[in-house]
KETORLUM-868432 format. One record per residue (C-alpha): residue number from 1; residue in three letters; chain; x, y, z. Coordinates in steps of 0.001 Angstrom, whole numbers. Layout:
BEGIN
ATOM    n  res  chain     east    north       up
ATOM  NUM  Ala      A        X        Y        Z
...
This chain:
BEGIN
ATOM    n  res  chain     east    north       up
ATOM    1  Unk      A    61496   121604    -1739
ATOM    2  Unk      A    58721   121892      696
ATOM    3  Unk      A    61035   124259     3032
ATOM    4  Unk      A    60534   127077      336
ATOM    5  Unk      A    56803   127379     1588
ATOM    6  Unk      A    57919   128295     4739
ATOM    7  Unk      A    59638   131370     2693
ATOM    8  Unk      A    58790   135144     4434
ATOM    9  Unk      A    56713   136963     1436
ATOM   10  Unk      A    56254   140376     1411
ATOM   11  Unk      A    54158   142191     -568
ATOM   12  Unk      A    54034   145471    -1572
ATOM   13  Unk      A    51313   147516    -3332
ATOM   14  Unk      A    48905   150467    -3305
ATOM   15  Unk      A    45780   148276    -4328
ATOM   16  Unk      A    44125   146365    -2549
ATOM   17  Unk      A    42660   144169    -5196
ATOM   18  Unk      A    46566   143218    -5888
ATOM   19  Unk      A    47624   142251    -2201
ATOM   20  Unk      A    44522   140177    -2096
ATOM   21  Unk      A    44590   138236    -4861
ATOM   22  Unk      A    48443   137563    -4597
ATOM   23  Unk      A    47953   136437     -684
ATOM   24  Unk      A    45083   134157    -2345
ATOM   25  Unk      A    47205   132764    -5004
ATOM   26  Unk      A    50037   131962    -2714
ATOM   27  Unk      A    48301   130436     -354
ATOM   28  Unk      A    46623   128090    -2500
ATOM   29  Unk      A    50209   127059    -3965
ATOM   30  Unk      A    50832   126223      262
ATOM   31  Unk      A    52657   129337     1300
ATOM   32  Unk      A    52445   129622     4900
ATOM   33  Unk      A    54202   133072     5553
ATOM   34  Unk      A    52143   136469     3737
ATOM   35  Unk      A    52379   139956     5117
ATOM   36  Unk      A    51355   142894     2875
ATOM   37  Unk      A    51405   146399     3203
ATOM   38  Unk      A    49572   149047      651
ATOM   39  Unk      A    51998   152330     2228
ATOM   40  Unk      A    55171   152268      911
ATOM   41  Unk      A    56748   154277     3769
ATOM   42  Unk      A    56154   151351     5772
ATOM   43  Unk      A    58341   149041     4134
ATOM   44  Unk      A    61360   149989     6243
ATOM   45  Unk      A    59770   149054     9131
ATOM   46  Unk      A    58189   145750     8154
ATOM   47  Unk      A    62125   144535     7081
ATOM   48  Unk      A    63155   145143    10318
ATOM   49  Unk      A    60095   143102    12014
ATOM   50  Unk      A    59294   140653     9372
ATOM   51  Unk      A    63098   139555     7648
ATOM   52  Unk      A    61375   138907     4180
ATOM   53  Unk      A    62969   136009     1984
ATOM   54  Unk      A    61632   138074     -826
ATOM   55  Unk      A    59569   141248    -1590
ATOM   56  Unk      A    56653   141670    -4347
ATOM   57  Unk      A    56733   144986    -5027
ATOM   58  Unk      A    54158   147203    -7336
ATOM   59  Unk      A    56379   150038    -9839
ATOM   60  Unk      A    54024   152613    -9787
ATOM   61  Unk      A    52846   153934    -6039
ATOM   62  Unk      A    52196   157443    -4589
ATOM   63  Unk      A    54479   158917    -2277
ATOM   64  Unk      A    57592   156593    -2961
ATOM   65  Unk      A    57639   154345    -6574
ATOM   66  Unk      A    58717   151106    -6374
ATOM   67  Unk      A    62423   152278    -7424
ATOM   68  Unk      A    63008   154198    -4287
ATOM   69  Unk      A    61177   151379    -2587
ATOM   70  Unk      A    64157   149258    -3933
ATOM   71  Unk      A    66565   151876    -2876
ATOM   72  Unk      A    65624   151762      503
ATOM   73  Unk      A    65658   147905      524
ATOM   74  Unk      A    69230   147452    -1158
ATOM   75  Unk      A    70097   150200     1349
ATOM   76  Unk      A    68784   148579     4466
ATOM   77  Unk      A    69876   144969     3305
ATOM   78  Unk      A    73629   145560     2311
ATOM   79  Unk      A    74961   143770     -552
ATOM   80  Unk      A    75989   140586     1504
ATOM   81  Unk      A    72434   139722     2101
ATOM   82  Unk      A    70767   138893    -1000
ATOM   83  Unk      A    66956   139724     -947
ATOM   84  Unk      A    64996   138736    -4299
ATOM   85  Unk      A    62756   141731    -4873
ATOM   86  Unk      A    60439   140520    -7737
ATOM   87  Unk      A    58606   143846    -8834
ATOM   88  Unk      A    54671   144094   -10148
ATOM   89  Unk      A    54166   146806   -13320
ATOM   90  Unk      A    51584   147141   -16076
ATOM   91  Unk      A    54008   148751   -17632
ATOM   92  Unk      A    55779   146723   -20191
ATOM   93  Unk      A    58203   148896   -22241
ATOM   94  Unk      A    61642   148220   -22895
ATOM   95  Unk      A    62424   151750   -20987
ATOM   96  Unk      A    60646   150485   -18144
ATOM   97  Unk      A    62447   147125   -17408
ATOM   98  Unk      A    65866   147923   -18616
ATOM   99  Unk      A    64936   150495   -15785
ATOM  100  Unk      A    63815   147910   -13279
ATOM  101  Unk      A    66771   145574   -13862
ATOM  102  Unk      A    69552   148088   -13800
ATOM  103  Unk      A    68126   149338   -10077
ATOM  104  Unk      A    68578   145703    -9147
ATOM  105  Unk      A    65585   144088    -9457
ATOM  106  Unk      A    65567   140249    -9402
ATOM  107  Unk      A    62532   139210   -11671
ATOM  108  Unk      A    59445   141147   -12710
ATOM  109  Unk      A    55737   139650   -12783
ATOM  110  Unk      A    53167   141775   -15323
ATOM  111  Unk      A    49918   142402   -14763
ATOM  112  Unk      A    47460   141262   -14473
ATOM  113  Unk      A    48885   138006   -13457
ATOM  114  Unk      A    48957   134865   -14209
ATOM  115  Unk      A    49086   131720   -11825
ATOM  116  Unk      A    51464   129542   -13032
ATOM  117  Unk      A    53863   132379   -13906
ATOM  118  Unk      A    53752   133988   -10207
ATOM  119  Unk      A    54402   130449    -8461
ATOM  120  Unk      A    57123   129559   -10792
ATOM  121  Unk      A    59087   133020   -10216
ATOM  122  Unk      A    58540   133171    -7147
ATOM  123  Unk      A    59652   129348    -6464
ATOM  124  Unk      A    62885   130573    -8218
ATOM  125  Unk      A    63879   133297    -6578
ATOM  126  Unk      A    63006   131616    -3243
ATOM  127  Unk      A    65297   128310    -4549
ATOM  128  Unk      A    68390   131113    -5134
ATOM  129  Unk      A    68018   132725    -1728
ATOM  130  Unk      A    67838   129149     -158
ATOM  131  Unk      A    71106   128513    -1674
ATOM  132  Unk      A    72678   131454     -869
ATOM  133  Unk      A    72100   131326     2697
ATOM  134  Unk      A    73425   128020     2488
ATOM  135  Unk      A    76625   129571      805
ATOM  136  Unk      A    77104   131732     3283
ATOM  137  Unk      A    76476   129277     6180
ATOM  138  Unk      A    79185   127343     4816
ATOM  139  Unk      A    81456   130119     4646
ATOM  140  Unk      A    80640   131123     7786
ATOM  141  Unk      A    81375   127822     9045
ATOM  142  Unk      A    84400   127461     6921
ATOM  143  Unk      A    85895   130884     8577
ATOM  144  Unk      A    85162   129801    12075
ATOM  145  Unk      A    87269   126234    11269
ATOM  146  Unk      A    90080   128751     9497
ATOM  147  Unk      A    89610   130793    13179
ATOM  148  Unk      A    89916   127588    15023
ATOM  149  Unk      A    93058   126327    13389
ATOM  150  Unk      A    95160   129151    13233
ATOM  151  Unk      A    94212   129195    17043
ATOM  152  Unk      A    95677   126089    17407
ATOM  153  Unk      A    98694   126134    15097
ATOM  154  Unk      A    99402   129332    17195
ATOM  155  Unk      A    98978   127498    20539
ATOM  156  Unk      A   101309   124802    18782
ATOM  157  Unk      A   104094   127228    17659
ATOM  158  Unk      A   103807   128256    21454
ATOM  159  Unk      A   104342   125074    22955
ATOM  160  Unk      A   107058   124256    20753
ATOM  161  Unk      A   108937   126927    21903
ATOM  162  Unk      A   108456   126687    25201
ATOM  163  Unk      A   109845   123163    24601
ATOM  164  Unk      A   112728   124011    22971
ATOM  165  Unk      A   113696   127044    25847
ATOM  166  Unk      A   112931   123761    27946
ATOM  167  Unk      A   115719   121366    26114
ATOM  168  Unk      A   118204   124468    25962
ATOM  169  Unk      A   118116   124578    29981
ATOM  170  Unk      A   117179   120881    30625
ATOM  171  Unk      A   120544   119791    32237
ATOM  172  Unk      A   120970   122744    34508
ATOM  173  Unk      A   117387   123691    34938
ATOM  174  Unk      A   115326   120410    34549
ATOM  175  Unk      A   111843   122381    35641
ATOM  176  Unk      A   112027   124989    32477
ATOM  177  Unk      A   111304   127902    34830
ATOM  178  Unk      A   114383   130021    34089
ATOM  179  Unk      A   113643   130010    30512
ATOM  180  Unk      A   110035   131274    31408
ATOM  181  Unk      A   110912   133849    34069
ATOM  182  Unk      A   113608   135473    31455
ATOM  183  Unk      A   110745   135467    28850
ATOM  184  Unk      A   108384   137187    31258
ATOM  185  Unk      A   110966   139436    32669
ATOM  186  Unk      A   112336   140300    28744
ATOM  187  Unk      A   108625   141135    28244
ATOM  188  Unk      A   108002   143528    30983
ATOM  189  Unk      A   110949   145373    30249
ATOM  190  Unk      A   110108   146091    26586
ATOM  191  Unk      A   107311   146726    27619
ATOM  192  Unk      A   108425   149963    29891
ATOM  193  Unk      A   110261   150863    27646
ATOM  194  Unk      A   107017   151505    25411
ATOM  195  Unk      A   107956   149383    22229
ATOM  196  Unk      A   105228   148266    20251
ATOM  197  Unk      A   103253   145671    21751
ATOM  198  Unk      A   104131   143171    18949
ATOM  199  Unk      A   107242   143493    19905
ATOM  200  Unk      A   107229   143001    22912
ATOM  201  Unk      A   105147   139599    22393
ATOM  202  Unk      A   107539   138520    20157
ATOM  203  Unk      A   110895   139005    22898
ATOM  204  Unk      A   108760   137821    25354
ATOM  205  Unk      A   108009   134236    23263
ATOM  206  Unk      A   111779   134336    21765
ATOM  207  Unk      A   113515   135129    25142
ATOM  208  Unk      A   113286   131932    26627
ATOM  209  Unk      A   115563   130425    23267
ATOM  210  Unk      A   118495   132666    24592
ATOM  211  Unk      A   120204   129677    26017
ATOM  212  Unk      A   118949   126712    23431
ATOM  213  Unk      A   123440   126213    22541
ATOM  214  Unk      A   123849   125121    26041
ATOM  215  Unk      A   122801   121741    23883
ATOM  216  Unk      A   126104   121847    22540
ATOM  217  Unk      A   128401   122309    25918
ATOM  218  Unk      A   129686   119074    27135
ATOM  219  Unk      A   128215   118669    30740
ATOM  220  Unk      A   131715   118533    32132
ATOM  221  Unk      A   131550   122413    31499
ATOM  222  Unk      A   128275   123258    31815
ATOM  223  Unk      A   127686   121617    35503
ATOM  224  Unk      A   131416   122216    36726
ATOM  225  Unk      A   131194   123979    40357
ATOM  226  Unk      A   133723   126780    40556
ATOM  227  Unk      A   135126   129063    37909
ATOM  228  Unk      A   135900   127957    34772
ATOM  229  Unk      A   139732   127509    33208
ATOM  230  Unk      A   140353   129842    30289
ATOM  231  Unk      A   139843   127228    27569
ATOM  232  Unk      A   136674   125765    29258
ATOM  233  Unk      A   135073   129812    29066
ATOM  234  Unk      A   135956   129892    25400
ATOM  235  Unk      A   134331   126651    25254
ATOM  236  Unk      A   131389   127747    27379
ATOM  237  Unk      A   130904   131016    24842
ATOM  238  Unk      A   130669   128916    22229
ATOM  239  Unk      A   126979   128343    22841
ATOM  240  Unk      A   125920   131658    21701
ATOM  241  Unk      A   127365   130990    17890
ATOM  242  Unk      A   125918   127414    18504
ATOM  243  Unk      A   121952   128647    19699
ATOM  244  Unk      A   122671   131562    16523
ATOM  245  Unk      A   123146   127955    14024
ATOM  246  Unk      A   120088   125927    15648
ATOM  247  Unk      A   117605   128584    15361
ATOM  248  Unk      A   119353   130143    11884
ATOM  249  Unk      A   117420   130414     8104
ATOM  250  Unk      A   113640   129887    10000
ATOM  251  Unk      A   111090   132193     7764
ATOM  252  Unk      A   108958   132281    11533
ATOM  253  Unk      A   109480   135596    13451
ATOM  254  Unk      A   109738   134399    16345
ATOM  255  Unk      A   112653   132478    15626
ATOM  256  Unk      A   114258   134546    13768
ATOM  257  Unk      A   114207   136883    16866
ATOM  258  Unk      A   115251   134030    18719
ATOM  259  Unk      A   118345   133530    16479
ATOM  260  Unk      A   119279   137162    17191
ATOM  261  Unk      A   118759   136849    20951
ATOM  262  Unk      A   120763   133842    21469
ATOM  263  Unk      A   123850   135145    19506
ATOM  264  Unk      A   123944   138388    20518
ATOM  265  Unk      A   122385   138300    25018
ATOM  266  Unk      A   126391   138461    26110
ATOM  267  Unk      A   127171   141380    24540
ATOM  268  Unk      A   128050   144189    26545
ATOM  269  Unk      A   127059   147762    25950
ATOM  270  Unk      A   131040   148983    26256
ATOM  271  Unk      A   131736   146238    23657
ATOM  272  Unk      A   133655   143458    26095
ATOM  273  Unk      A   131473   140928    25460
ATOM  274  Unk      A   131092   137721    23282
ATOM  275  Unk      A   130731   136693    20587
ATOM  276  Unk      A   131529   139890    18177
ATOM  277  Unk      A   132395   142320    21026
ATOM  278  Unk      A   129463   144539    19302
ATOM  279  Unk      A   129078   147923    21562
ATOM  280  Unk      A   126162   149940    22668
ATOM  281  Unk      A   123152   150181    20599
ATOM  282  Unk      A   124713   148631    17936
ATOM  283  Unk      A   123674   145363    19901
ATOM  284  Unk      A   120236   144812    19018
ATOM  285  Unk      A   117535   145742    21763
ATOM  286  Unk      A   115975   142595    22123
ATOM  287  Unk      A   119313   140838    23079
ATOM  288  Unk      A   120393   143572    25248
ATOM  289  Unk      A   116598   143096    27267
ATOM  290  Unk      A   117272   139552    27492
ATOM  291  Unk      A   120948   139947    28837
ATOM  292  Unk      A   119355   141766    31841
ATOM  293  Unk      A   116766   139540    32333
ATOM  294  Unk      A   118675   136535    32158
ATOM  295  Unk      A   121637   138282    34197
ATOM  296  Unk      A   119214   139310    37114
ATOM  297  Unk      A   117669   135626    37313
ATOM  298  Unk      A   120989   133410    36673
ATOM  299  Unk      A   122167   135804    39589
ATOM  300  Unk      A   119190   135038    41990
ATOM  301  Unk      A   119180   131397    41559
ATOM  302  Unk      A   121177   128766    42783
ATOM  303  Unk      A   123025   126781    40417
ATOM  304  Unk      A   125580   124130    40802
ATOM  305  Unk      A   128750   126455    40589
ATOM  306  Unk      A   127298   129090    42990
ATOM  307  Unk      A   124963   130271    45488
ATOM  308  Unk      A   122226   132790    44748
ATOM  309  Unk      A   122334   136013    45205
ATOM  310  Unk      A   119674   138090    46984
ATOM  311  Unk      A   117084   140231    44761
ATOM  312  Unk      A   118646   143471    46240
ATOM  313  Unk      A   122074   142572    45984
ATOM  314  Unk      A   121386   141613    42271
ATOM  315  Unk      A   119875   144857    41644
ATOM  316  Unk      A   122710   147056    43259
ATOM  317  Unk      A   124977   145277    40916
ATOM  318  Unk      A   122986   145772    37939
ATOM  319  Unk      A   123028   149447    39012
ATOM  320  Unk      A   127119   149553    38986
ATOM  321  Unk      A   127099   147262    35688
ATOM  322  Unk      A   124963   150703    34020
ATOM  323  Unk      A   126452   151910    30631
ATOM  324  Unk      A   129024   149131    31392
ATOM  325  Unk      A   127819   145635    30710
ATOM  326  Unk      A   123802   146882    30530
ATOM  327  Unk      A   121929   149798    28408
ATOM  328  Unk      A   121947   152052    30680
ATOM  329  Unk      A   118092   152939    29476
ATOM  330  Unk      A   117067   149214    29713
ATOM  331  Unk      A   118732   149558    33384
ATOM  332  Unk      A   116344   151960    34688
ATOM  333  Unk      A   113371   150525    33377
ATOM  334  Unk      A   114023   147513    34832
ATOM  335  Unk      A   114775   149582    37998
ATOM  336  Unk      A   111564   151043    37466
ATOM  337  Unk      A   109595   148343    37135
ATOM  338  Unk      A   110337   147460    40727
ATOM  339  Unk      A   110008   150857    42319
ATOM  340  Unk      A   106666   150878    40832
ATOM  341  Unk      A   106040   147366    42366
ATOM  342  Unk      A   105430   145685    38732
ATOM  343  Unk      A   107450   143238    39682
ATOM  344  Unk      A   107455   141758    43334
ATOM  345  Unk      A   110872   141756    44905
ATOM  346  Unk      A   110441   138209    45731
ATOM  347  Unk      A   108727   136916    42456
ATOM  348  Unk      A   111786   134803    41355
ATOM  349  Unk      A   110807   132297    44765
ATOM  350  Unk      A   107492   132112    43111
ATOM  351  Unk      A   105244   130607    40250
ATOM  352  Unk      A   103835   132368    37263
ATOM  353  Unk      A   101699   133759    39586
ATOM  354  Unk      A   104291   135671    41299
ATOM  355  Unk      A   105921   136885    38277
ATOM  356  Unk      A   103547   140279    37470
ATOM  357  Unk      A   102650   143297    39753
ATOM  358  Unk      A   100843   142556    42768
C-alpha cells in the first residue's frame, strides 16, 4: 500500500541520537512525511500544524513523560479520531507496559531498535488508521445519503398532501388555492396564538385536508347555486364524517391531525354545529383555527352558489360570530393579525406571495 508512505510521522523524543536515527530509518523504508520535535511542550502545537497519522513518542522525558504527552494527545484528538501513538522506552517491565497500554497506547517499540521491527509496527498502525478513516468516510457518506432521503421522503409526504387538499377541492376549486390559503391562514393563526412551533407546522400542512369528504358529495349538491333543501344540507354535512373515514387509522401525524380537522372544522364554539354538536374548547384547537380560516376565505371567494364577500365585510361578521360560532380567543388573533398588517387585507386576490405580512 504505497499510500501509507505518504503517512504524517511524528516523532517525539528528548535525544537527538533517537529522532535521527528514526527519521533515517524511515526514510530509507520510503517515508516521505518526518517532523520531530525533542520538547515535549511542543507537541500540542505541532498537532494542530502538522495532523500526524501517528506519533513516536519516547516514555521517559523531562518536563512532561510520555504519559502526559499521551494525555494531552487523547485530549486534543477526541475519541472519534483515532491517532496510533506507538511509544519508545528502554524500559521493559511488566509495570511499565501494562502502564503504557492502559493510558492508551497503540504499540510500543524498545530500544534500541531494530529495523525490521520499527517498519513493520509502524506499517500496522498506519494500515489501521487508513482503514479507519475510510470507516468513517463511509459513514459520513452514509449519514449524508440518510440526510438526503429523509429530505426527500419529507418533501414527498408534502406533496402528497398538498395533492390530496387538491382532490378534496378539485370540483369546486380546480386551482388548489383554497386549500393552500386555509393552510397558510390556519398557520398564522396558531401561530399568534404562540403554540409551539411544531404545532403550528403540523395545522398548517393538515389544514388544507379539512375539506378532502367533499369526494364523497354528489356534484348535484356540491355545485348547486342557491341554498340548499334540508335533506341536501344533511347530505352536504356528511363530508365531515366522510374526510374523518379517508384520513382515519394513519400512524403519520400529520394525518392524524388531518383526521381531527376534517371531522371536527364545523363545530361551533356554542355547540350548534355538525357533526357531534361538541361546544367550546371541548372542540379541539386545531379544528376550531381551521373553521376560521376556512370561514374567512369560503366567504371572500366566489363560488358557484354565491358571490364573494369583501375582506372587511368578512371580518365584521367574524367579529359578531365571537363566542358564537368562533373561539372567541382564536377571533382576536386573527383580528390581530390584520391590525398588525401580518396579513394584507387584500392577500386572498393574490399568490403565495401575497399571503404573509408585507
Amino acid at each position: 500500500m504505497e499510500e501509507i508512505k505518504y503517512g504524517k510521522v511524528l516523532i517525539v523524543d528528548d535525544q537527538e541520537y533517537n529522532v535521527s536515527l528514526l527519521e533515517r530509518i524511515l526514510m530509507r523504508a520510503g517515508f516521505k512525511q518526518m517532523y520531530s520535535t525533542m520538547d515535549p511542550q511542543q507537541v500540542e502545537q505541532m498537532l494542530a500544524e502538522v495532523e500526524p497519522d501517528i506519533v513516536l513518542l519516547d516514555f521517559h522525558m523531562p518536563g512532561l513523560d510520555g504519559l502526559q504527552v499521551l494525555s494531552l494527545i487523547r485530549e486534543q484528538c477526541g475519541a472519534d479520531n483515532y491517532l496510533p501513538v506507538l511509544m519508545l522506552t528502554a524500559d521493559l517491565t511488566p509495570e511499565t507496559k501494562q502502564q503504557v497500554l492502559q493510558a492508551g497506547v497503540n504499540d510500543f517499540l524498545t530500544k534500541p531498535f531494530d529495523r525490521t521491527e520499527v517498519i513493520l509496527r509502524i506499517n500496522n498502525l498506519l494500515k489501521t488508521r487508513q482503514l479507519h478513516l475510510q470507516l468513517q468516510q463511509q459513514k459520513s457518506t452514509l449519514e449524508q445519503r440518510v440526510l438526503e432521503r429523509t429530505a426527500e421522503l419529507q418533501k414527498a409526504k408534502l406533496e402528497i398532501l398538498e395533492l390530496l387538499g387538491r382532490a378534496g377541492e378539485y370540483r369546486d376549486d380546480m386551482t388548489g388555492q383554497h386549500t393552500q390559503r386555509v393552510g397558510w391562514l390556519s398557520g398564522l393563526i396558531a401561530e399568534r396564538l404562540g403554540l409551539p412551533e411544531r404545532e403550528v407546522e403540523l395545522i398548517r400542512m393538515a389544514a388544507p385536508l379539512h375539506d378532502i369528504g367533499k369526494i364523497g358529495i354528489p356534484d348535484e349538491i356540491l355545485l348547486k347555486p342557491g341554498r340548499f333543501e334540508p335533506e341536501e344540507f344533511e347530505r352536504m354535512k356528511t363530508h365531515t364524517t366522510i374526510g374523518a373515514n379517508i384520513l382515519q387509522g394513519s400512524s403519520f401525524h400529520v394525518l392524524a391531525l388531518a383526521n381531527t380537522i376534517a371531522k371536527s372544522h364545523h363545530e361551533k364554539w356554542d355547540g350548534t354545529g355538525y357533526p357531534e354538536g361538541l361546544r367550546g374548547a371541548d372542540i379541539p384547537i386545531a379544528a376550531r383555527i381551521v373553521a376560521l380560516a376556512d370561514f374567512y376565505d369560503a366567504l371572500t371567494h366566489e363560488r358557484p352558489y354565491k358571490k364573494a364577500w369583501t375582506p372587511e365585510e368578512t371580518i365584521a361578521e367574524i367579529e359578531q360570530q365571537r363566542g358564537r360560532h368562533f373561539d372567541p380567543e382564536i377571533v382576536d388573533a386573527f383580528v390581530q393579525l390584520f391590525s398588525e398588517r401580518r396579513i394584507s387585507l387584500n392577500f386572498l386576490q393574490m399568490g403565495s406571495g401575497g399571503w404573509m405580512a408585507n
